[in-house]
C-alpha positions, 0 to 999 in steps of 0.5 A: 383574260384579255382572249375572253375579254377583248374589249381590255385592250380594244377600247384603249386602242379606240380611244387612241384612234379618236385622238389621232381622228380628232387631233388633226383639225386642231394643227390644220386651224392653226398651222394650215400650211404644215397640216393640209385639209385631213379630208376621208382620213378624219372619217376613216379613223373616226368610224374604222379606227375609234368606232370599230374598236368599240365594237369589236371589242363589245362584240368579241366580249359578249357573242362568246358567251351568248352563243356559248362558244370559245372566246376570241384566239390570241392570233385573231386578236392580234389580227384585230390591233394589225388591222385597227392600227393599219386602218388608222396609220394608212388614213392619218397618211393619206393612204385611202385605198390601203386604210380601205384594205385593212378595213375589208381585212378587220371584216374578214377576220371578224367573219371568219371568227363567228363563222367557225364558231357559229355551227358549235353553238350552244345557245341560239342568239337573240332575233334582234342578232339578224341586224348585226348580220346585216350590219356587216353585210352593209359594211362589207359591200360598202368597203368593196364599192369603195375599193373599187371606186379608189382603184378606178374601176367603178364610176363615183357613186354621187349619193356617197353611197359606200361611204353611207353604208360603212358610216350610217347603215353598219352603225345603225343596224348594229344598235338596233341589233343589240340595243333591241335586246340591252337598252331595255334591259339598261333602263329597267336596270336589269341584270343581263346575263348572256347566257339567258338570252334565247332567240325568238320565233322564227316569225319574229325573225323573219319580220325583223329580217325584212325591216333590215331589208327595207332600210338597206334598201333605202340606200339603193333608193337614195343611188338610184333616184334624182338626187335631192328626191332621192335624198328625201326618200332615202332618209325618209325610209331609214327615219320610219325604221328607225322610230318604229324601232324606238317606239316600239322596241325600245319603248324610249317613251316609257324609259322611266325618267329616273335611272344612273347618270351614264345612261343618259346617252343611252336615252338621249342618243337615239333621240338625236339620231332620229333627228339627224334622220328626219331633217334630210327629208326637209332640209336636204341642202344640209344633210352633211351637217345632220349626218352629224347630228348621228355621227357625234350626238348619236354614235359617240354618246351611245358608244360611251353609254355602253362602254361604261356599263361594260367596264363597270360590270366586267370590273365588279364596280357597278356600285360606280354608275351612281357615282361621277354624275356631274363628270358624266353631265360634263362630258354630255354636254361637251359632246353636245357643244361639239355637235352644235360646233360641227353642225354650224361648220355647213350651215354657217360656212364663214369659220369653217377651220375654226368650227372644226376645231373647236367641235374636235377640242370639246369630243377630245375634252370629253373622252379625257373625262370619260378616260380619267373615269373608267381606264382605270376599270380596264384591268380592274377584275371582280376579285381584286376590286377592294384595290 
């Protein structure tokens, strides 16, 4: 069950990386001297820990059988948890470089998973798919130029580039690759069976190939020029993109405004993200803050819109996305409160520790309302939901 349904026991494992992520702002407040500044090891274990095991476990559930393909292998999946567990454990310590390894490690096992069932596919996959290509090919790029920054042969890049491509460019085009095609279906609360999808024309693919293109090439834009300029152009690219893909793809603005509580996120997220894209542009002394207007506001809250989808279908529960509304509205607007915490850390420096802090107490808070809610559904199957 777990083979063909990975994300039983990836999505477990990436709640246990965000507590870990998380948790060490609380002991650096109070106890500073005991727990030092946690510095990348935060964001690794947030983006490659938490993140990546959302992902690879929505992934590993659904290409198979959009591509009508064999699922995941058991070795494979363990290389997944060695992997997600060496990531987390290496960065909780300090180790940059190895967290960085396990990292390009998770990749390759991903790729050599589709790559050997791609060519004995049965279905073509949606156009939208192009990003999720792309998607890996940032992250890829991104992990290497990180290595070699770490091992002492490459110059730091000043634009953070590596660091923007694992943890904008690698989220962001893996939405648009599969929100291009689900969201809309969410919010038409629409029944999606994977193996209807059918990709698209070749014209199709194509245009979306170039706007990939063009939003991978905002990065280099944003390497390459003076920095604040660069900053500007960079982001202001990337913001195009990404309005022309809620406008147009998702069509946010004629979401209907009734719709199940979980999919709150879902509508709202995207919104967020396209702030956190726009403000650099104006006010790019800040963009650290307004990455986090993507990081918590956007990823996370997205992430949860799905994963509640996910475990709900996959569990024969869907009668549960009406129910839990006001637990739903609670962790919504914790995860508001800790963007407003975090967001205040680099524009309000004075309590740096403490704003830190509190916007990891208020994400903590509400993943445990999300657990409390939907873990139970993790090992729930279609024919034993009268349980």
């Amino acid at each position: 069950m777990i083979r063909h349904e990975p994300y039983r026991l990836l999505f477990p494992l990436g709640l246990f990386c965000a507590l870990i992520g998380l948790g060490v702002w609380i002991p650096s407040y109070f106890w500073p001297q005991l727990f030092p500044y946690p510095g990348q090891g935060h964001a690794i274990i947030q983006i490659q820990g938490f993140l990546f095991s959302f992902i690879l476990g929505f992934l590993c559930t659904m290409l198979p059988k959009v591509l009508g393909v064999p699922p995941l292998g058991a070795l494979t999946l363990a290389l997944f948890i060695i992997g997600l567990a060496g990531t987390t454990v290496a960065a909780l310590f300090g180790e940059y470089g190895l967290s960085q390894m396990f990292h390009l490690f998770l990749l390759l096992n991903f790729g050599t998973f589709i790559l050997i069932r791609f060519p004995k596919r049965r279905n073509n996959p949606p156009a939208f798919f192009v990003f999720i290509a792309l998607a890996m090919l940032a992250d890829l790029k991104g992990t290497t130029l990180r290595l070699l920054i770490l091992a002492g042969w490459w110059d730091v890049i000043p634009s953070r580039t590596e660091i923007l491509l694992q943890y904008q460019a690698f989220p962001l085009l893996l939405i648009m690759g599969v929100g291009g095609f689900l969201l809309p279906k969410l919010f038409g609360n629409a029944v999606i069976d994977p193996k209807s999808l059918s990709s698209q024309s070749n014209s199709s693919i194509r245009f979306l190939l170039l706007l990939g293109l063009t939003f991978l090439l905002s990065y280099g834009v944003q390497y390459w020029g003076v920095h604040a300029l660069s900053t500007r152009i960079g982001y202001g690219i990337r913001a195009v993109v990404w309005l022309w893909f809620l406008s147009c793809s998702l069509r946010v603005q004629h979401v209907p405004s009734k719709f199940p509580a979980y999919l709150t996120g879902g509508r709202v997220a995207p919104y967020f993200i396209a702030m956190g894209l726009v403000l650099p542009v104006f006010f790019p002394t800040y963009t650290l803050a307004w990455e986090h207007l993507i990081f918590i506001t956007g990823f996370l809250w997205l992430t949860l819109s799905i994963a509640t989808r996910v475990v709900t279908a996959h569990g024969g529960r869907l009668d549960l996305l009406d129910r839990n509304r006001r637990q739903t509205l609670a962790y919504g607007i914790l995860i508001v409160l800790a963007t407003a915490a975090r967001v205040s850390t680099d524009i309000w420096p004075g309590a740096h520790a403490l704003h830190l802090a509190l916007a990891s107490t208020f994400v903590i808070s509400a993943l445990v309302i999300w657990t409390r809610i939907h873990i139970p559904l993790i090992f729930v199957t279609p024919s034993d939901k009268a349980l």
